[in-house]
C-alpha positions in Angstrom: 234.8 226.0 76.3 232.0 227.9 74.5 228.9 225.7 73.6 226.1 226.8 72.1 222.9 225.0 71.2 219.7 224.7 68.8 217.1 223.3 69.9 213.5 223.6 67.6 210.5 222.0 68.6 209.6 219.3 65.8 206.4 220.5 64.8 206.5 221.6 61.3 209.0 222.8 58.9 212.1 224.7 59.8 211.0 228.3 59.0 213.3 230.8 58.0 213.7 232.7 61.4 214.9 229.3 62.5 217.2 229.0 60.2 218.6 232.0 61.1 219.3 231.3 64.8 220.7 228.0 63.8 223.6 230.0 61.6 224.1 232.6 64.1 224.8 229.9 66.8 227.1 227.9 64.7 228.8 230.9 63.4 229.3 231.9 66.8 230.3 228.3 68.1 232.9 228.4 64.7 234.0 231.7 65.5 235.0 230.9 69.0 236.3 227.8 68.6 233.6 226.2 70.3 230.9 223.6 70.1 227.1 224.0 68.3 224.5 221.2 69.6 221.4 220.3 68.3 218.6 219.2 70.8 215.0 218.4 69.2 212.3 219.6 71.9 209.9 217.3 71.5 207.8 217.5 74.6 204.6 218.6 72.7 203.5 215.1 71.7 200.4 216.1 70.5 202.3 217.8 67.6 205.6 216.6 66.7 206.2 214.4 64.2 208.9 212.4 63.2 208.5 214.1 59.7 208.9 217.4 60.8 212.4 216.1 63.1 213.5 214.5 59.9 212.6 218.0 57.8 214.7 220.3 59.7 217.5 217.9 60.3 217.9 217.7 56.5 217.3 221.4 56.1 220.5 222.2 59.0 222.5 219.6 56.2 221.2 221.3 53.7 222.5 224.7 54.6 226.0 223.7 55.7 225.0 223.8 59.5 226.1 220.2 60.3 226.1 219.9 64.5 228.7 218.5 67.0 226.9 217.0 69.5 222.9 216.0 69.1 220.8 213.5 67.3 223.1 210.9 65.1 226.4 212.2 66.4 226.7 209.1 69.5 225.4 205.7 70.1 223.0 207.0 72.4 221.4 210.3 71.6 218.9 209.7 74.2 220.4 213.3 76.1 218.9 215.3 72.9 215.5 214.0 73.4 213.0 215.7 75.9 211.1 212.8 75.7 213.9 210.7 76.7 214.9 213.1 79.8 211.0 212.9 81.4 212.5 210.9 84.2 215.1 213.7 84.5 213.0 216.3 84.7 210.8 214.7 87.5 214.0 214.4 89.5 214.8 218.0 89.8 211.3 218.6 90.6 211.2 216.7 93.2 214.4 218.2 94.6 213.0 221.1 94.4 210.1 220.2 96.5 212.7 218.5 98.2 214.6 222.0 99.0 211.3 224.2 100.0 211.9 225.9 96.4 208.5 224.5 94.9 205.4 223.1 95.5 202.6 221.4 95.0 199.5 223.6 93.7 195.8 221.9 94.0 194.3 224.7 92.0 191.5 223.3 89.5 191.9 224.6 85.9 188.4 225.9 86.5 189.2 227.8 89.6 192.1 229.5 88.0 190.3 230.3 84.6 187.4 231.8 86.9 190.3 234.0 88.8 191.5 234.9 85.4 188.7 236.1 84.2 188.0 238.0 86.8 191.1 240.2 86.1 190.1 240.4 82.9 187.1 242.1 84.0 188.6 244.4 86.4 190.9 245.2 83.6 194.0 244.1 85.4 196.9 241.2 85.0 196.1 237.9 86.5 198.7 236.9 88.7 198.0 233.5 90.8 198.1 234.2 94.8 200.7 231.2 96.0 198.0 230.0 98.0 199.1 226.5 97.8 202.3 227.5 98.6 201.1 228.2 102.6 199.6 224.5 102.4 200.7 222.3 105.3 202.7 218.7 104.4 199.4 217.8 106.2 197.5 218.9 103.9 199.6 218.3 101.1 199.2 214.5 101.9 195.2 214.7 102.4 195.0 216.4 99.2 196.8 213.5 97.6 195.3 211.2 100.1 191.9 212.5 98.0 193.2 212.0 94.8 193.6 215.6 93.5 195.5 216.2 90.8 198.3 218.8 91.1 200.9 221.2 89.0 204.3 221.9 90.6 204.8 225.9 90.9 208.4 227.5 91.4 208.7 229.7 94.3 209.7 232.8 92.8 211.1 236.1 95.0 208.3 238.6 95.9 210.5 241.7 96.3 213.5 242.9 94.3 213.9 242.4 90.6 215.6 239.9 88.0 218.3 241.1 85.3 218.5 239.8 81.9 222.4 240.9 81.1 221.8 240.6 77.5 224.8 240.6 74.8 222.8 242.7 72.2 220.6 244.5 74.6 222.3 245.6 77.5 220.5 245.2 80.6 216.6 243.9 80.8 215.1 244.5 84.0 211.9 242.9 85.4 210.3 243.1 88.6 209.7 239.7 90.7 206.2 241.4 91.7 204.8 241.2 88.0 206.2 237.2 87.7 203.9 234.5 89.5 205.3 231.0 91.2 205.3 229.2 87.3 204.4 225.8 86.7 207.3 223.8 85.9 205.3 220.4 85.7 201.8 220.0 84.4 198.7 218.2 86.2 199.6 214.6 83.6 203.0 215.3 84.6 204.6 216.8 81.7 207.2 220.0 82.0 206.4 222.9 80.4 209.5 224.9 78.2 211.2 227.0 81.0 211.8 224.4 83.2 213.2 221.6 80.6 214.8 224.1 78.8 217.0 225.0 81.8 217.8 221.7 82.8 218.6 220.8 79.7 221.2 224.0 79.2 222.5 222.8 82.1 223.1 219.5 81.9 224.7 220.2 78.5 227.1 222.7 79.8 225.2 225.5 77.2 227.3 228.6 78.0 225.6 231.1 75.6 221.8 230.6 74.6 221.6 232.9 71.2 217.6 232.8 70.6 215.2 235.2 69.0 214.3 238.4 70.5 210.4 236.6 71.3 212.2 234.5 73.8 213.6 237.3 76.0 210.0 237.6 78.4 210.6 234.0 79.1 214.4 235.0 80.3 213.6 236.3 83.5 211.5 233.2 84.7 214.3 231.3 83.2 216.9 232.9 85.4 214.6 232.1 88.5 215.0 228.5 87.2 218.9 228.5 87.2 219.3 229.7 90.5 216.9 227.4 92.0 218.5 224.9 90.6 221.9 226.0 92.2 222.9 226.2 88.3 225.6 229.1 86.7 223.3 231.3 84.5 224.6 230.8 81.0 225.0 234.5 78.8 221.9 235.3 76.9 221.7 236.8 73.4 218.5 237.6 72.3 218.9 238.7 68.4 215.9 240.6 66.5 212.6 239.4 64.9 212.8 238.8 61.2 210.0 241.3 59.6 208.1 241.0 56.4 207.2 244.2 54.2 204.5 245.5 56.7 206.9 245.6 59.9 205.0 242.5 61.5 206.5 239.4 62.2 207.3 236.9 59.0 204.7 234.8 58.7 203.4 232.4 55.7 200.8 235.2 54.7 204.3 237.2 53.9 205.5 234.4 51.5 207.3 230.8 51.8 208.9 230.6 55.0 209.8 226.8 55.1 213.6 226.7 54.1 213.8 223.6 51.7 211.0 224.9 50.2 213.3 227.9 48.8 216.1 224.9 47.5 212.9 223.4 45.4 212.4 227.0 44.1 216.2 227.2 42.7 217.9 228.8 45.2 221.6 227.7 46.2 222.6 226.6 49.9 226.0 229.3 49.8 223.3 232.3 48.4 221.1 231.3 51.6 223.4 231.0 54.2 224.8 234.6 53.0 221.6 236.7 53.0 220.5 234.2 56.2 223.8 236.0 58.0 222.5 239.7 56.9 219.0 239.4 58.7 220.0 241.4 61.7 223.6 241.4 61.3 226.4 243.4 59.5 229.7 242.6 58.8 232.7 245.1 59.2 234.3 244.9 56.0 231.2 245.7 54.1 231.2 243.6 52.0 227.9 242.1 50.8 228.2 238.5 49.0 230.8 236.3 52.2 231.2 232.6 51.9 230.7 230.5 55.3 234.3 230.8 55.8 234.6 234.4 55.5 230.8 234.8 57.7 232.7 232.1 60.1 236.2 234.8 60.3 233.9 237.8 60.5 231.1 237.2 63.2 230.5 238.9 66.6 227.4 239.6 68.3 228.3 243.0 69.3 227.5 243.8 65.4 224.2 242.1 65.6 221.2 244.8 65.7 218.6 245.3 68.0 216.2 246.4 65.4 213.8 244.1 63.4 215.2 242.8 59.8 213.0 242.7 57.3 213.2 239.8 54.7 213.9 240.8 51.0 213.0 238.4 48.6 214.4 240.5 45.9 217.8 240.7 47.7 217.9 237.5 48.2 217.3 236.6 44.2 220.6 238.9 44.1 222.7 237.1 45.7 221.7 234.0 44.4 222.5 235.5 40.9 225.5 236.3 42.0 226.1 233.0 43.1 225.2 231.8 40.4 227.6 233.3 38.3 230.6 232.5 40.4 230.2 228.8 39.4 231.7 227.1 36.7 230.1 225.8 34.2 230.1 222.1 35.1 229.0 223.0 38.7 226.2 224.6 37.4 225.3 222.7 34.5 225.1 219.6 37.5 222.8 221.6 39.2 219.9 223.1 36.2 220.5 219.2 35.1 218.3 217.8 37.9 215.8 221.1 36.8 215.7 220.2 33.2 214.8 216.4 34.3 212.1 217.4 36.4 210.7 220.3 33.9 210.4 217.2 31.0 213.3 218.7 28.9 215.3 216.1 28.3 215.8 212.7 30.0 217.9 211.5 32.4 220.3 209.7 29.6 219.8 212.8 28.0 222.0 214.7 30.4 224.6 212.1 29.9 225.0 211.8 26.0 223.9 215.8 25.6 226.1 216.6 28.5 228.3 219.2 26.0 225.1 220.6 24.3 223.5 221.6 28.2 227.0 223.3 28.9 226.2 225.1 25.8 223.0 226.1 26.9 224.3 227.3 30.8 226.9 229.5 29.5 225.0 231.1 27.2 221.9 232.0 30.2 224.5 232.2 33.4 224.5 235.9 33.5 220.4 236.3 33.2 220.0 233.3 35.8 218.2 234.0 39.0 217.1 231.3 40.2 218.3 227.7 39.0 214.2 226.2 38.4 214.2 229.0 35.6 216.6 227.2 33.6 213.6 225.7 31.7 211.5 228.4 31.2 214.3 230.8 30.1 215.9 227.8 27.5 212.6 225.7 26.3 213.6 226.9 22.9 216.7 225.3 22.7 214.9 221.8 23.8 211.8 221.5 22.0 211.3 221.2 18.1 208.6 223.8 17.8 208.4 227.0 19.6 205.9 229.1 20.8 205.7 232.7 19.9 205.2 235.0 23.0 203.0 238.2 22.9 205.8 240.9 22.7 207.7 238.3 20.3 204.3 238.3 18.1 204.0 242.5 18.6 207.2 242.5 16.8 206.4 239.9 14.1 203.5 241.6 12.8 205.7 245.1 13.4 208.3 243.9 11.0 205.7 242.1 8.3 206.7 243.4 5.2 210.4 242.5 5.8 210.6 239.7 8.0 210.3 236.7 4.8 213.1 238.8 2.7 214.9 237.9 6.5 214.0 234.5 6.6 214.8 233.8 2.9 218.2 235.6 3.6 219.0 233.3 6.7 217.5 229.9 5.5 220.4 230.2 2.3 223.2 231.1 5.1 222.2 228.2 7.2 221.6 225.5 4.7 225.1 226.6 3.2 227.1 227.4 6.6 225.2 225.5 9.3 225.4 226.9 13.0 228.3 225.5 14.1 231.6 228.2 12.8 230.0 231.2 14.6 231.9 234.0 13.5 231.6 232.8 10.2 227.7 233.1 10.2 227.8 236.2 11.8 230.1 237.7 9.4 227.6 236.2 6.3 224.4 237.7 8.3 225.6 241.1 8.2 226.9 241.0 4.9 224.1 238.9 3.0 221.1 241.3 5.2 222.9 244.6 4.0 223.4 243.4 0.8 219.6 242.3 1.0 218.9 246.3 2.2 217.4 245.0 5.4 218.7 246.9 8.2 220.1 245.4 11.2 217.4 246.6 14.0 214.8 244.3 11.7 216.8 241.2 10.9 218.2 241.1 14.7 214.7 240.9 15.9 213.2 239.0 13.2 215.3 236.5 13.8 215.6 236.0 17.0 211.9 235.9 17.0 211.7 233.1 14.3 214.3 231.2 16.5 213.0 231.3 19.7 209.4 232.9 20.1 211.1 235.9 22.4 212.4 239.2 22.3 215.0 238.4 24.6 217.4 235.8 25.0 220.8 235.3 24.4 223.1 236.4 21.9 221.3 236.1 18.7 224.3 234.3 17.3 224.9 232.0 20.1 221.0 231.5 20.0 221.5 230.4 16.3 224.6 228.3 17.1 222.9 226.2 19.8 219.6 225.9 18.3 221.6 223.9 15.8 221.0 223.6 11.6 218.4 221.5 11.8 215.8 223.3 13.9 217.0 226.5 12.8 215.9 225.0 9.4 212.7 223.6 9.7 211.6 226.7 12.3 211.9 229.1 9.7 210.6 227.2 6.9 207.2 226.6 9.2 207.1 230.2 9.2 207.6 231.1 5.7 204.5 228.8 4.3 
């Protein structure tokens, strides 16, 4: 069975390049009819936090990306741990020792620092000399015996090379002459990523490892690992770094990176997931806005590039639009509700009792919706009783000076005798009564919609006059005629 697995480290937020590896190895998993694991790699105690864990945990829910196998999925989760697995770890260690296939190294930080600085100097790469390797059990034991403090190093082959047989990049060959016998356990005994990483893939029955392209240099040390260990080397598939606009690597300097961070800015689970699956991948069909289903039907590695993706923020506020106007009304009116609440628009009984006048107010800004926090910002008028008129709004007040009370004067009479509510009726007596009036219909329409709302844009000018209601339309123009 195909089994796949995530596996981020919990020490801060669950970035956006992340993300992306998450969805490509459950759209995989999906695809194949297999199984997508989360494992928290929490061996760096120094920096993970139980606040981060819980962060990217609700970010994978968040996005649709819920996990087979992995923290919360079985009575004891203990497996999905490293911290729980140190005991593990020290047991294939040791059988390593055991098996002639490691060792113990005696080498002080200091000594190797001095070596590596050496290099440095002589402008070439440090690689360390396996001395400790040629140490005697005899003098193993004596160094112990003395109390020094020790790493564990991996044997690794001298001659020949290792082959990364990578599902996106073809073959990646490295020679065992430029790798060095790694540490696989620290001098305070704690194992360093390549070596838990492997066990843990193993152990788990991981049969592809889909990771970012940053990963592969660690590949062929991780190979070394498996075969040490006697393990089957799982396939590898190393997809491409996720670029901002100048070609480097995304970063925070490029923008917000943390993924719940982008569902607090407005944007909708289905609209990230989509763009998500585009960062270094293209369907077949074309087609740009896919559901998880159809990304589920449609994905294969052999369409996923070897080149860098670079993020579009832009591209992404697309397809959000267009997400947004696929919903119905009552699925998006739920979610600007929560907005609306939080922006001090109306109150939380307020979205119950009003519930028909906010559906109103979605239908009419669906189409020009971007992002669902600008609900607020692109309605206020509709909310509060005064309004405040923008600088292009007041540009074409004082433009239309010598006309615009005739158009208030006009309007107030069609109001206070029509009301809002019949809206082709008060169309129908706008145009008539303004032409009557001799006030063409380039002035009154932006007049108007001005005096309603302090914009130049907005929505139709008669649903703007409909929603705004009798009253406010009343005492707004009346406020400015004195």
């Amino acid at each position: 069975m195909i089994k796949v697995r995530f596996a981020p480290s919990p020490t801060g937020y669950l970035h956006i390049g992340g993300a992306r590896t998450a969805l490509f190895n459950y759209l995989f998993a999906k695809r194949q009819g297999g199984v997508f694991v989360l494992r928290i790699e929490d061996t760096d105690k120094e920096r993970s936090t139980k606040e981060s864990e819980q962060e990217i945990l609700d970010s994978l829910k968040w996005l649709g990306l819920d996990w087979d196998e992995g923290p919360g999925k079985s009575a004891d989760d203990s497996m999905y741990y490293q911290t729980k697995r140190l005991d593990v770890y020290h047991k294939h260690a040791e059988k390593l020792i055991a098996d002639g296939k490691a060792y113990k190294c005696f080498c002080t930080k200091e000594e190797l620092d001095a070596e590596r600085k050496k290099a440095e100097a002589e402008k070439r790469a440090f690689k360390y000399d396996s001395r400790c390797a040629l140490l005697t059990p005899e003098q193993v034991k004596a160094n112990e015996a003395a109390g020094k403090t020790y790493t564990v190093r991996l044997k690794v082959p001298k001659d020949g090379e290792v082959i990364v047989e990578d599902m996106i990049r073809g073959d990646v060959r490295t020679a065992n002459s430029v790798l060095d016998d790694m540490i696989i356990l620290r001098a305070d005994g704690m194992p360093i990523y390549n070596f838990v990483v492997v066990v843990d893939d193993a152990d788990m029955g991981i049969t592809h490892v889909i990771r970012g392209e940053d990963h592969l240099s660690n590949t062929p040390k991780q190979i070394h690992m498996y075969k040490a260990l006697g393990y089957q080397v799982p396939k590898f598939a190393h997809i491409p770094l996720i670029l901002g606009r100048d070609k480097s690597k995304l970063s925070k300097r490029h923008g917000e990176t943390a993924v719940l961070n982008y569902r607090k800015m407005g944007y909708l689970k289905e609209a990230m997931v989509n763009y998500l699956a585009f960062l270094g991948w293209s369907p077949e069909s074309g087609k740009d806005i896919m559901t998880m289903e159809e990304l589920i039907s449609e994905f294969d590695l052999t369409r996923v590039h070897k080149a860098g993706a670079m993020f579009d923020d832009q591209k992404l506020q697309w397809i959000n639009g267009m997400y947004i106007r696929k919903k119905s009304i009552d699925e998006l009116t739920d979610l600007c509700i929560p907005q609306l609440i939080n922006d001090g628009y109306i109150t939380e009984a307020e979205a119950v009792s009003k519930r028909d006048y906010l559906k109103k107010v979605v239908v009419v800004q669906q189409e020009k919706l971007k992002l669902i926090n600008e609900i607020g910002a692109l309605s206020s008028y509709f909310f509060k009783d005064d309004v405040e008129m923008q600088p292009e709004a007041q540009k074409v007040w004082e433009k239309n000076a010598e006309e615009r009370v005739k158009v208030l004067e006009v309007l107030l009479k069609i109001v206070e005798e029509e009301g809002t509510e019949d809206k082709p009726k008060v169309e129908e007596r706008v145009r008539v009564d303004m032409e009557a009036a001799g006030i063409k219909s380039k002035v009154y329409m932006h007049v108007i919609r001005v005096a309603l709302s302090g914009a130049t844009q907005g929505p139709g000018l008669f649903d703007l006059i409909e929603i705004v209601g009798k009253d406010r339309c009343i005492k707004r123009i009346k406020k400015l005629m004195v």
